[in-house]
N, C-alpha and C positions, 0 to 999 in steps of 0.2 A: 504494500500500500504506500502510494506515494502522497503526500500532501504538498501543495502550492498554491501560491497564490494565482486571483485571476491572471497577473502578469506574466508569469513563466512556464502560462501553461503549454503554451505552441514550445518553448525550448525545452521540457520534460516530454512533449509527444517528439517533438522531431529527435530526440537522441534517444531516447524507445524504437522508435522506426530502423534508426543507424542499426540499432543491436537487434534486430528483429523480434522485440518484444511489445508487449501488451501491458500498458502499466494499469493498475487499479489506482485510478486517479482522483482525487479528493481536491477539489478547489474549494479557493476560499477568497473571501475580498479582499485586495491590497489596500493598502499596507497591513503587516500584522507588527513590523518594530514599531515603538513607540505606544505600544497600546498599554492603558491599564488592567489591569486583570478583572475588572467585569467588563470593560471592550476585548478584549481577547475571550471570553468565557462566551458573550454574544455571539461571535464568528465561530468560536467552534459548535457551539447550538444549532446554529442555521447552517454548520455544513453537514453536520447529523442528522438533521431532519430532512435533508434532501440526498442523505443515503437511505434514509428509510423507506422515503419515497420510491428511490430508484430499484430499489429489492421489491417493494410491490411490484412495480410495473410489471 
């Protein structure tokens, strides 16, 4: 499981592709430096609830 931000996400698929893999990829909103820890506890919520989502589908 890889986690990144919206920003790195094309440069985590494209060096996935290089190696011929498939990442299990977790975005998240940029920035995450500088956050305080209930803004950091927010992003990680909302990128778990749109795994949850993603496993229903």
């Amino acid at each position: 499981m890889v986690i990144a931000t919206e920003t790195f996400r094309p440069l985590v698929l494209a060096q996935a592709k290089a190696r011929k893999l498939e990442p299990h990829l977790v975005v998240v909103k940029h920035p995450v430096g500088g956050l305080n820890a209930a803004e950091l506890e927010d992003r990680i919520n909302a990128a778990f609830e749109g795994l949850k989502l993603e496993m229903k589908g």
